[in-house]
PyMOL Python script that loads the backbone (N, CA, C, O; Angstrom):
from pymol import cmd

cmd.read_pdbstr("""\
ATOM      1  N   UNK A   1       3.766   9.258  18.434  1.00  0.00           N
ATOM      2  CA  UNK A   1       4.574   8.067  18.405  1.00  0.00           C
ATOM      3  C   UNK A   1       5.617   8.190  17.293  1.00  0.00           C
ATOM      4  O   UNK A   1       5.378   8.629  16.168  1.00  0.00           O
ATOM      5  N   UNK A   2       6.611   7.823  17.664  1.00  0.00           N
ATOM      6  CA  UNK A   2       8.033   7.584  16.533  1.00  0.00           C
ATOM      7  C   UNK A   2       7.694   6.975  15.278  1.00  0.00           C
ATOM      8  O   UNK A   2       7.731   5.746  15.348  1.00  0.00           O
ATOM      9  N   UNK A   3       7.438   7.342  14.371  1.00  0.00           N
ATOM     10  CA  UNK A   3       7.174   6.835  12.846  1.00  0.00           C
ATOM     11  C   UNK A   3       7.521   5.581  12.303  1.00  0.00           C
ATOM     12  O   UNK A   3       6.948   4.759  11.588  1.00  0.00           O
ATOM     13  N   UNK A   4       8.813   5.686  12.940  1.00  0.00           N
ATOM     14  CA  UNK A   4       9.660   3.922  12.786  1.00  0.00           C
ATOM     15  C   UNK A   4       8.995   2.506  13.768  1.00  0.00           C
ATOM     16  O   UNK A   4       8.913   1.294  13.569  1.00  0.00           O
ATOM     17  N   UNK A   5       8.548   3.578  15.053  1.00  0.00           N
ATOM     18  CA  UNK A   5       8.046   2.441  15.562  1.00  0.00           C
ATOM     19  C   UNK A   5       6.461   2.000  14.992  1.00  0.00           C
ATOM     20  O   UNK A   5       5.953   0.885  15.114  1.00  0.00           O
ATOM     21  N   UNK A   6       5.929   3.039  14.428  1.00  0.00           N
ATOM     22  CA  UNK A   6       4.253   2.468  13.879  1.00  0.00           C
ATOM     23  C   UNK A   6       4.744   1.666  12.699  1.00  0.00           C
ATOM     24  O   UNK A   6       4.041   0.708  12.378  1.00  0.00           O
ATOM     25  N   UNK A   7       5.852   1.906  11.993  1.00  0.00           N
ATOM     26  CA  UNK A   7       5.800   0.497  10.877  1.00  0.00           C
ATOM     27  C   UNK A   7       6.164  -0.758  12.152  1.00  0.00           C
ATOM     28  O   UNK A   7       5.152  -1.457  12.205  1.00  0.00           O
ATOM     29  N   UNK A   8       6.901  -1.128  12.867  1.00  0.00           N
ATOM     30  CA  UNK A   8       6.990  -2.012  13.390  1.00  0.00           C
ATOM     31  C   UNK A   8       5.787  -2.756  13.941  1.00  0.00           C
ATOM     32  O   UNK A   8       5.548  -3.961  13.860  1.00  0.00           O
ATOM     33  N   UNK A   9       5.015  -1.707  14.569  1.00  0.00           N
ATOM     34  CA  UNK A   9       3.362  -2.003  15.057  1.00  0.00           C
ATOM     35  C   UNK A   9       1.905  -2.219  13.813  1.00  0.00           C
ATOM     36  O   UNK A   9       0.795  -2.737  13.931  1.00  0.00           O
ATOM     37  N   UNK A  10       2.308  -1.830  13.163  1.00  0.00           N
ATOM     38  CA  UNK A  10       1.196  -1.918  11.826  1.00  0.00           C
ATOM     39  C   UNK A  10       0.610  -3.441  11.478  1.00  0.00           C
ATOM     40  O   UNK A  10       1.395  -4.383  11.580  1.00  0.00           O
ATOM     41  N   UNK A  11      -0.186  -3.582  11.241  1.00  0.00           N
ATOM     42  CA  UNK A  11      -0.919  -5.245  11.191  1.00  0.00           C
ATOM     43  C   UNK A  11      -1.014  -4.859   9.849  1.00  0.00           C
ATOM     44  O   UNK A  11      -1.305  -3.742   9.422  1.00  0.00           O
ATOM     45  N   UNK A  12      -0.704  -6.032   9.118  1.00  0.00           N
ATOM     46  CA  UNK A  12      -0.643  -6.219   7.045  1.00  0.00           C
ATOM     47  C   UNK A  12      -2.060  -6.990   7.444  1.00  0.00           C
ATOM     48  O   UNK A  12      -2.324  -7.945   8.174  1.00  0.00           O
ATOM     49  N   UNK A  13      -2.891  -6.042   6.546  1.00  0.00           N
ATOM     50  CA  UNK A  13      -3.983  -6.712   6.229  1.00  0.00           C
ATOM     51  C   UNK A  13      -4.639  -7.138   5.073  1.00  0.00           C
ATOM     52  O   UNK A  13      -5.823  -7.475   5.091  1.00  0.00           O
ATOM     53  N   UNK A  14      -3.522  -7.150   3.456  1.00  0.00           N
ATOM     54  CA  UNK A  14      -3.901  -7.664   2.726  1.00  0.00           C
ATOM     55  C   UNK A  14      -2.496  -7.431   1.627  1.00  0.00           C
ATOM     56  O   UNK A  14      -1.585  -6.634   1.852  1.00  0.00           O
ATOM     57  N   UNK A  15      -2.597  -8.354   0.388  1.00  0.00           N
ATOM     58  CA  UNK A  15      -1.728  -7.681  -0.634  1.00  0.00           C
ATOM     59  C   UNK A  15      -2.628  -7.979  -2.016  1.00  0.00           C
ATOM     60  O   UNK A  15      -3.523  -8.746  -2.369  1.00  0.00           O
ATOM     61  N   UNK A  16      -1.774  -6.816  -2.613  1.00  0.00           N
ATOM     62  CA  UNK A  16      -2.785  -7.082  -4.569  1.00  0.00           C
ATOM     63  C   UNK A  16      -1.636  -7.285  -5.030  1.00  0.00           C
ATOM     64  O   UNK A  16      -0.585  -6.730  -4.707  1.00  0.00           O
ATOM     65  N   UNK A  17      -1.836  -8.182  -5.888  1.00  0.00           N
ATOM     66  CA  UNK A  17      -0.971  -8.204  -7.404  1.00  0.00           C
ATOM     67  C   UNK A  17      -1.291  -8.528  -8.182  1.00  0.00           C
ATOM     68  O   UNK A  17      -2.096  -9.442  -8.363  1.00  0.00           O
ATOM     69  N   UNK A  18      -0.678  -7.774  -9.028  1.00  0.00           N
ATOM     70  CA  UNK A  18      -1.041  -8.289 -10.664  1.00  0.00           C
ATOM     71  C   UNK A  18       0.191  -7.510 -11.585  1.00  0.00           C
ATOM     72  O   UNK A  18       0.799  -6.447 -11.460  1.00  0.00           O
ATOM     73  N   UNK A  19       0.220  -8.864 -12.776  1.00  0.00           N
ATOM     74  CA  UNK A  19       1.228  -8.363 -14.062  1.00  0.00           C
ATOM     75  C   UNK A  19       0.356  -7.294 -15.136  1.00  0.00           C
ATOM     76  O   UNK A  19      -0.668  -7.464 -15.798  1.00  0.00           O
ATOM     77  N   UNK A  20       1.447  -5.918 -14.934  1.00  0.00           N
ATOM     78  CA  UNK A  20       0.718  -5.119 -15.767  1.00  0.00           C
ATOM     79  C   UNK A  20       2.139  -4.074 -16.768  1.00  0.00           C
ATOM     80  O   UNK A  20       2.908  -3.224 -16.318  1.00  0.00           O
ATOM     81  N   UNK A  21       2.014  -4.570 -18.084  1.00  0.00           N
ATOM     82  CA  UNK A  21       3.054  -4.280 -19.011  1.00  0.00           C
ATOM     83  C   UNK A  21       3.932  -4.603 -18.679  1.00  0.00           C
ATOM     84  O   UNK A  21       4.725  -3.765 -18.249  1.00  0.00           O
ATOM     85  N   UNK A  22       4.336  -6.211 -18.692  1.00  0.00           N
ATOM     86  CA  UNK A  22       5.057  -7.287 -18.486  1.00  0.00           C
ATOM     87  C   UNK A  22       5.762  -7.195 -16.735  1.00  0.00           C
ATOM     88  O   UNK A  22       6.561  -8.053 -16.359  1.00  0.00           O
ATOM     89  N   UNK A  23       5.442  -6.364 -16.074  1.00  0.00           N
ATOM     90  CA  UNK A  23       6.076  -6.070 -14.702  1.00  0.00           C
ATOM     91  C   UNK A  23       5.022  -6.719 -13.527  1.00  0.00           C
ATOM     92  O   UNK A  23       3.795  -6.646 -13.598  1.00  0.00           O
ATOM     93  N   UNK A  24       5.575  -7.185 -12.741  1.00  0.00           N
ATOM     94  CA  UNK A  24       4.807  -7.815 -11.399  1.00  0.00           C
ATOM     95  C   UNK A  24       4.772  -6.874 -10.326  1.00  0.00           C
ATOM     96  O   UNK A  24       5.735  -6.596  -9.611  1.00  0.00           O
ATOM     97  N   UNK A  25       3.218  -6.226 -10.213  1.00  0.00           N
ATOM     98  CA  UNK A  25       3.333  -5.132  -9.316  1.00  0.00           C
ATOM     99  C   UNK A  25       2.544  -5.740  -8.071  1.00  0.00           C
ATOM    100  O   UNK A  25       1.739  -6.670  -8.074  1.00  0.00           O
ATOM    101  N   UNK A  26       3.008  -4.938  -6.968  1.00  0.00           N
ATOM    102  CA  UNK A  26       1.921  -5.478  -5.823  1.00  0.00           C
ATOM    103  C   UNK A  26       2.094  -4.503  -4.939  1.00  0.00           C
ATOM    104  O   UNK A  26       2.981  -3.655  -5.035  1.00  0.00           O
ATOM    105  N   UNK A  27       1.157  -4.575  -3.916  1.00  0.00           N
ATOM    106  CA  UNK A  27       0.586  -3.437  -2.609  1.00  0.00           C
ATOM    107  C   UNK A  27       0.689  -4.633  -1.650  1.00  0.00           C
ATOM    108  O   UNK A  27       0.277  -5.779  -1.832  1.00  0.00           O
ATOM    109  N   UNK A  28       1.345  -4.104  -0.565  1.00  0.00           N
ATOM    110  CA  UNK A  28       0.773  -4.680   0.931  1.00  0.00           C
ATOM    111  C   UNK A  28      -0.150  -3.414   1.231  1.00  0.00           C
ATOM    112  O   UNK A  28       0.278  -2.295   0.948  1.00  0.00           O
ATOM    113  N   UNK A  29      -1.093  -3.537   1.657  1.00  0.00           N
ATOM    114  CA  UNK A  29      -1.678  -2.622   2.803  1.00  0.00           C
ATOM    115  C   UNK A  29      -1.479  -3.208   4.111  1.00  0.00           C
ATOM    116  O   UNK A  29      -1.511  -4.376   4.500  1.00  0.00           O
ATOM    117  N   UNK A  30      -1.228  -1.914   4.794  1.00  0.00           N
ATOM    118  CA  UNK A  30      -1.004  -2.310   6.418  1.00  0.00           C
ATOM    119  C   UNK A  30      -2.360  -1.518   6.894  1.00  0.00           C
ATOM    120  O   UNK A  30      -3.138  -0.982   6.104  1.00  0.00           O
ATOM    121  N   UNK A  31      -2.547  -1.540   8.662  1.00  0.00           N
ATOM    122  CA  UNK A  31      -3.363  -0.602   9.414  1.00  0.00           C
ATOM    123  C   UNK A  31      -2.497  -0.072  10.363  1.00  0.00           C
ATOM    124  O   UNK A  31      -2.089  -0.846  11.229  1.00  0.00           O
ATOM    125  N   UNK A  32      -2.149   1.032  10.380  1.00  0.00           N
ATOM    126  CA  UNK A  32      -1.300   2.042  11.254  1.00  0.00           C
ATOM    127  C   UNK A  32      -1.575   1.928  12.344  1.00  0.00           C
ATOM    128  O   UNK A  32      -0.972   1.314  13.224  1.00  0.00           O
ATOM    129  N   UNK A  33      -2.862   2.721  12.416  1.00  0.00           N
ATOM    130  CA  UNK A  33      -3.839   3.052  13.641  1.00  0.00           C
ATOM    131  C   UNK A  33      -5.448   3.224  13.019  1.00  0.00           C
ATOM    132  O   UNK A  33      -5.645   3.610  11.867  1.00  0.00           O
ATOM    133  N   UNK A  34      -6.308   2.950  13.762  1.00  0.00           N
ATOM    134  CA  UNK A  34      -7.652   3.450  13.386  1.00  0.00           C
ATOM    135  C   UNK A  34      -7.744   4.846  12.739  1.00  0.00           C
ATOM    136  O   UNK A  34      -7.613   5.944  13.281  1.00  0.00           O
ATOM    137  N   UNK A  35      -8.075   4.459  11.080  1.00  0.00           N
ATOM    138  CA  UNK A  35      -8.414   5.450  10.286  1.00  0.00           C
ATOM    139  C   UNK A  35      -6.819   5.953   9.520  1.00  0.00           C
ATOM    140  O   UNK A  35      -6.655   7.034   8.954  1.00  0.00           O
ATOM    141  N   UNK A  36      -5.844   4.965   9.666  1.00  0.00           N
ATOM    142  CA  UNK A  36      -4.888   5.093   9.259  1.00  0.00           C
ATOM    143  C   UNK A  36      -4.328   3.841   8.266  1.00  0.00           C
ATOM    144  O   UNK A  36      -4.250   2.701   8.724  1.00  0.00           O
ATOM    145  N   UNK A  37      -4.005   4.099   7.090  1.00  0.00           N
ATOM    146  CA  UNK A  37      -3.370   2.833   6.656  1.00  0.00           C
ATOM    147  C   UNK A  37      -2.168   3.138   5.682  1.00  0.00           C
ATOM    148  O   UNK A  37      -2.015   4.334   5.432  1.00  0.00           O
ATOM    149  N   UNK A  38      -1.296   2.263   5.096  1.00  0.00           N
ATOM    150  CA  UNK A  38      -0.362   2.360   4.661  1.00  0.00           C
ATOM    151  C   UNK A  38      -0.259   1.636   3.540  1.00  0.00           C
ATOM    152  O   UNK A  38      -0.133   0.432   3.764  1.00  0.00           O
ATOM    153  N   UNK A  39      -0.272   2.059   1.998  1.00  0.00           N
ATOM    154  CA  UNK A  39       0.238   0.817   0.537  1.00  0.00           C
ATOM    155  C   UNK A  39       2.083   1.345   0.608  1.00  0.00           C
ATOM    156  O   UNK A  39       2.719   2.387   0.763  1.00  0.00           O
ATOM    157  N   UNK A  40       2.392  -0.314   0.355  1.00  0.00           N
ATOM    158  CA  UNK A  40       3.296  -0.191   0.282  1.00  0.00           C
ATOM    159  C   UNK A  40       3.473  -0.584  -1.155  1.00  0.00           C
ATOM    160  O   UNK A  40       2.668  -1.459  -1.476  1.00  0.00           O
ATOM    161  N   UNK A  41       4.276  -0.209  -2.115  1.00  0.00           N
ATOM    162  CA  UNK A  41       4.225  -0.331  -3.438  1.00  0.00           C
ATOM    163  C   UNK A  41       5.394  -0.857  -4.057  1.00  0.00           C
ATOM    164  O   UNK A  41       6.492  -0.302  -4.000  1.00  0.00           O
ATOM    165  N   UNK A  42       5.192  -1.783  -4.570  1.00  0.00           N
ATOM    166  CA  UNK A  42       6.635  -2.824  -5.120  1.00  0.00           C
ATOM    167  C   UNK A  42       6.292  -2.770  -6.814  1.00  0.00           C
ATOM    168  O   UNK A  42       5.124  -2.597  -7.163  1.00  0.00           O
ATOM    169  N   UNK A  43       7.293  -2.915  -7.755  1.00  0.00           N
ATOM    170  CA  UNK A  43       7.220  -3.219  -9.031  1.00  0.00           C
ATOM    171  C   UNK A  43       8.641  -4.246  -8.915  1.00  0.00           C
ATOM    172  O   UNK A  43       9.666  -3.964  -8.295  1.00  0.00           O
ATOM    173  N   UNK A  44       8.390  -5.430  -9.653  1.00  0.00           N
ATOM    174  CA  UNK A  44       9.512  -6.449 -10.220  1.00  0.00           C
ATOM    175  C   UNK A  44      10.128  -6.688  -8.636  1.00  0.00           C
ATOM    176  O   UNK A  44      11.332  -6.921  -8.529  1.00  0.00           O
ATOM    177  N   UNK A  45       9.235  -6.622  -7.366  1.00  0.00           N
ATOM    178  CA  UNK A  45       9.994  -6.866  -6.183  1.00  0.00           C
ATOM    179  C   UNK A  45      11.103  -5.028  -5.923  1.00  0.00           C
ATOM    180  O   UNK A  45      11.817  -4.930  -4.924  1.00  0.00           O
ATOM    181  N   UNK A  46      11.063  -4.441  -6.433  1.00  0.00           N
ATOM    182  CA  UNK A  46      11.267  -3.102  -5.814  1.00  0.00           C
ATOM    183  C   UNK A  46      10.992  -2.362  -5.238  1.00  0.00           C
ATOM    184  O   UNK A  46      10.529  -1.517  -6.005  1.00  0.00           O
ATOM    185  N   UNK A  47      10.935  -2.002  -4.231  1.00  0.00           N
ATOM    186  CA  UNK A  47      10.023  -1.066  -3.434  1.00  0.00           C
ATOM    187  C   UNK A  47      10.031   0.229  -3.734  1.00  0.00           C
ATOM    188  O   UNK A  47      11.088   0.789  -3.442  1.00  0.00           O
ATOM    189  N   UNK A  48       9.239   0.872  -4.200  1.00  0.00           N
ATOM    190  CA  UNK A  48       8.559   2.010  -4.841  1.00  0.00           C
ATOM    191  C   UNK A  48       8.255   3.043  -3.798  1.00  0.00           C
ATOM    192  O   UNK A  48       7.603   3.998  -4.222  1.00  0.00           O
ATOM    193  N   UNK A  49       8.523   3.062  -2.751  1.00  0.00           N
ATOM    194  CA  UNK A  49       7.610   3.628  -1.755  1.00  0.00           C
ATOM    195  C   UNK A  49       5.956   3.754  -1.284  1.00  0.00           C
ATOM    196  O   UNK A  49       5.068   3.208  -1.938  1.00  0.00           O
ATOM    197  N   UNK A  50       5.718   4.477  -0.172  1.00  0.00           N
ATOM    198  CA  UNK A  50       4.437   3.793   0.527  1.00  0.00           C
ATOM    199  C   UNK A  50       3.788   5.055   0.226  1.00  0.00           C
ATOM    200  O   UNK A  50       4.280   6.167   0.034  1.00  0.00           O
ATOM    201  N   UNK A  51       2.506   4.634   0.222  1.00  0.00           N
ATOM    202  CA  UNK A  51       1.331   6.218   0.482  1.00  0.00           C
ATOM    203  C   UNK A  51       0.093   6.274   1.451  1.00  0.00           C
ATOM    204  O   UNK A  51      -0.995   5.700   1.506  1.00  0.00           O
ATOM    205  N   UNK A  52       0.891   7.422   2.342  1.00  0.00           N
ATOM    206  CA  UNK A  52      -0.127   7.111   3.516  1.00  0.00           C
ATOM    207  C   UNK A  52      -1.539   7.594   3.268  1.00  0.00           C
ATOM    208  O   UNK A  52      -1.896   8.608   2.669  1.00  0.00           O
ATOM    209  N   UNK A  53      -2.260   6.669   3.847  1.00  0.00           N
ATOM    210  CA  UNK A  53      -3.949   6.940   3.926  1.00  0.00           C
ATOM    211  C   UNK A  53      -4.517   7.492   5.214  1.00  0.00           C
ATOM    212  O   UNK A  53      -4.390   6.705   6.152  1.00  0.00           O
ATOM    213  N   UNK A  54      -5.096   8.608   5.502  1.00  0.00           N
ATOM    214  CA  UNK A  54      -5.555   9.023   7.082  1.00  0.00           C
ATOM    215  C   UNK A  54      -7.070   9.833   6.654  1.00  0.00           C
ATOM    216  O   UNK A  54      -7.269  10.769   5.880  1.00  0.00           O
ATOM    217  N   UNK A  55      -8.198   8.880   7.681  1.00  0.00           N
ATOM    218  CA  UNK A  55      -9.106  10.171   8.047  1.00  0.00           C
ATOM    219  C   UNK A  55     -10.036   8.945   6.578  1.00  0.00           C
ATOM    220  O   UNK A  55     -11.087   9.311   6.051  1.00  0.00           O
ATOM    221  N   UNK A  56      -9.413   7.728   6.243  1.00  0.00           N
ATOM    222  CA  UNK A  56     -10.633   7.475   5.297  1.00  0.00           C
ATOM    223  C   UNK A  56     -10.766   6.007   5.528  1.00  0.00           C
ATOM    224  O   UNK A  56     -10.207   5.533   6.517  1.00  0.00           O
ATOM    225  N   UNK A  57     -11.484   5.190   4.679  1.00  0.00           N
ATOM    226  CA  UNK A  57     -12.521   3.954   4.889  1.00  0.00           C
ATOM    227  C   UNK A  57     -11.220   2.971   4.481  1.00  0.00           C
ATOM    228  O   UNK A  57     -10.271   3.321   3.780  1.00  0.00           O
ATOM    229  N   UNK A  58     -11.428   1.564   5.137  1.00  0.00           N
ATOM    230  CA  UNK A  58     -10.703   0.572   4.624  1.00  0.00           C
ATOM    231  C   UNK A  58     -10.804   0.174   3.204  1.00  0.00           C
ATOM    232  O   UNK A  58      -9.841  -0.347   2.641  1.00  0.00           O
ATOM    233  N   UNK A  59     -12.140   0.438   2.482  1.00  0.00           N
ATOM    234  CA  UNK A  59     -12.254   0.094   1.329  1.00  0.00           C
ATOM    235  C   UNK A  59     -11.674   1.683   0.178  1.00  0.00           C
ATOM    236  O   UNK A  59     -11.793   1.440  -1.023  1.00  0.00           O
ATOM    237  N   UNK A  60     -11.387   2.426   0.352  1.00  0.00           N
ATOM    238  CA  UNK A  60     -10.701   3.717   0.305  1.00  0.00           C
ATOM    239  C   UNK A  60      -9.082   3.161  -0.200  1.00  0.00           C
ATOM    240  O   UNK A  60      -8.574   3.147  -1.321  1.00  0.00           O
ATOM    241  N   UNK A  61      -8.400   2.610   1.496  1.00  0.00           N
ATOM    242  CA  UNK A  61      -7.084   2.200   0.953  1.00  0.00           C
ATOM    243  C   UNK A  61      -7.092   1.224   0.077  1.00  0.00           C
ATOM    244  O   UNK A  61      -6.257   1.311  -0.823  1.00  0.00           O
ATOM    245  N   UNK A  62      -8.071  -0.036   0.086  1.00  0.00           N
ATOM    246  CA  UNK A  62      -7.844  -0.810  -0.853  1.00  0.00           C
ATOM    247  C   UNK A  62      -7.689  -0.847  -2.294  1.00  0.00           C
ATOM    248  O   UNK A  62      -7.130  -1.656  -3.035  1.00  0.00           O
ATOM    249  N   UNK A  63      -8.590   0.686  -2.596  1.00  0.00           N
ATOM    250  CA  UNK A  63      -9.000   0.874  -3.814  1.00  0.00           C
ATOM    251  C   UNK A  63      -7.805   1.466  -3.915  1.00  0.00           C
ATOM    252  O   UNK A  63      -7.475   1.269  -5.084  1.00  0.00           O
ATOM    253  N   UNK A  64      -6.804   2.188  -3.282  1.00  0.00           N
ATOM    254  CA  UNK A  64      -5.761   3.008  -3.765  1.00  0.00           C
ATOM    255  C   UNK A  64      -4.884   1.678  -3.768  1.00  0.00           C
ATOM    256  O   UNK A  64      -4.515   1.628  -4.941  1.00  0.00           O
ATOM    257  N   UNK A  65      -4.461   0.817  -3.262  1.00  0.00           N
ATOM    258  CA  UNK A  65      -3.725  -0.645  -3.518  1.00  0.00           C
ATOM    259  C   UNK A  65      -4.067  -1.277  -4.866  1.00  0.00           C
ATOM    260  O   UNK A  65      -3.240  -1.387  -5.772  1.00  0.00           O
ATOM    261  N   UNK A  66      -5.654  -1.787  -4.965  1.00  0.00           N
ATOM    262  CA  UNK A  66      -5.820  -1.758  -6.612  1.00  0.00           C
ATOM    263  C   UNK A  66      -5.393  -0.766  -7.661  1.00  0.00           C
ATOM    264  O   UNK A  66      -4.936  -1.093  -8.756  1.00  0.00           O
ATOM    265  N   UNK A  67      -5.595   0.601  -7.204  1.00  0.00           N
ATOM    266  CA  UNK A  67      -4.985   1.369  -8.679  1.00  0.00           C
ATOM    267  C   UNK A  67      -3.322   1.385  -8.743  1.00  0.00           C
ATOM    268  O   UNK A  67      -2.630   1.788  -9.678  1.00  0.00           O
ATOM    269  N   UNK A  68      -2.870   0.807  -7.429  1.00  0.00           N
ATOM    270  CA  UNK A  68      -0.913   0.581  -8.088  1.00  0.00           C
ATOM    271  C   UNK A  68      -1.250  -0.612  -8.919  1.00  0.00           C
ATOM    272  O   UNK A  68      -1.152  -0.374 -10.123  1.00  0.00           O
ATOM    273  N   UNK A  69      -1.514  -1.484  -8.705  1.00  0.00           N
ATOM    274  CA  UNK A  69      -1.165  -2.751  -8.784  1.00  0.00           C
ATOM    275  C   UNK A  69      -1.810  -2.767 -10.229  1.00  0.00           C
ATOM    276  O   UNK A  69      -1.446  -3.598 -11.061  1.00  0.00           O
ATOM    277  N   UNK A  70      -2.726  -1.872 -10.484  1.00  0.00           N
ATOM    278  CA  UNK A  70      -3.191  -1.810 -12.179  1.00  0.00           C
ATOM    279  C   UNK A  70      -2.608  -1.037 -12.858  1.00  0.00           C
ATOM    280  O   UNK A  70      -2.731  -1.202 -14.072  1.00  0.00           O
ATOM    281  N   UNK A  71      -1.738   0.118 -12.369  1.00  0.00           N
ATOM    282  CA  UNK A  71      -1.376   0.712 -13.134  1.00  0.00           C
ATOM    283  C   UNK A  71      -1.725   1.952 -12.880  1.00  0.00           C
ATOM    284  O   UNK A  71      -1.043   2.845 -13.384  1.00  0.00           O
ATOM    285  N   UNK A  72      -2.671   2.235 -12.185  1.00  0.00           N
ATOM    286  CA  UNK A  72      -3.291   4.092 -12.415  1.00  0.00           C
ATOM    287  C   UNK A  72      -2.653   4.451 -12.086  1.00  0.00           C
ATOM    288  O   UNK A  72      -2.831   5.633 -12.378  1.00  0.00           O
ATOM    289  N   UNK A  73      -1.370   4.355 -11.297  1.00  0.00           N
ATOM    290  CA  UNK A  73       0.000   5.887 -10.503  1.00  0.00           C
ATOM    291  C   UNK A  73       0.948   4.752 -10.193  1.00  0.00           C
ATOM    292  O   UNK A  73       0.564   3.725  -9.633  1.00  0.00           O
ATOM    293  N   UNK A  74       2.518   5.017 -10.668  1.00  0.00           N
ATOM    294  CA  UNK A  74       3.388   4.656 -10.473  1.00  0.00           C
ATOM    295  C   UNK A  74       4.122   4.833  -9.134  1.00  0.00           C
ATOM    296  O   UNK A  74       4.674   3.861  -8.618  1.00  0.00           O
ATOM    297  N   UNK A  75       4.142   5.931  -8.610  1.00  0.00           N
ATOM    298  CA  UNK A  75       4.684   6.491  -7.505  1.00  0.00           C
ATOM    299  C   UNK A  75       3.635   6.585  -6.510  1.00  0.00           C
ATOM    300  O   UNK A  75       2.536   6.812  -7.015  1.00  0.00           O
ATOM    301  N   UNK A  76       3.645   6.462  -5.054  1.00  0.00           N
ATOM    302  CA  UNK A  76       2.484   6.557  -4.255  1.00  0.00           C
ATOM    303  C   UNK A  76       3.104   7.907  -3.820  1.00  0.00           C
ATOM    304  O   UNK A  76       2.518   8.622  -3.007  1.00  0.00           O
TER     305      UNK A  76
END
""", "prot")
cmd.dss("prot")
cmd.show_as("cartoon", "prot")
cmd.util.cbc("prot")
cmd.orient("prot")
């Protein structure tokens, strides 16, 4: 499938945020496809780019959504 069209198809199934060294960071996670998901990564409302997740657990992507949104990796 066309790449552009799975963001169009992707269901948002959650967002994190939190202020970390005065900046407002947050994750949408989406679900691609089964066993597929997507953080999308914002600082101050910027979009940072996304980091795809494949082949692992929903609680997997979430935990990679918590470590933007705290701080553990700037870049996905």
């Amino acid at each position: 499938m066309n790449k552009e069209l799975e963001k169009y198809m992707s269901e948002n199934l959650s967002e994190f945020r939190n202020n970390h060294d005065g900046k407002e960071r947050w994750a949408q996670l989406l679900k691609v496809a089964p066993g597929h998901y997507e953080v999308q990564c914002f600082i101050d409302n910027v979009y940072q780019g996304a980091r795809q997740i494949k082949g692992h657990s929903l609680q997997y992507a979430e935990d990679a959504a918590e470590n933007f949104v705290f701080g553990i990796y700037d870049k996905p």
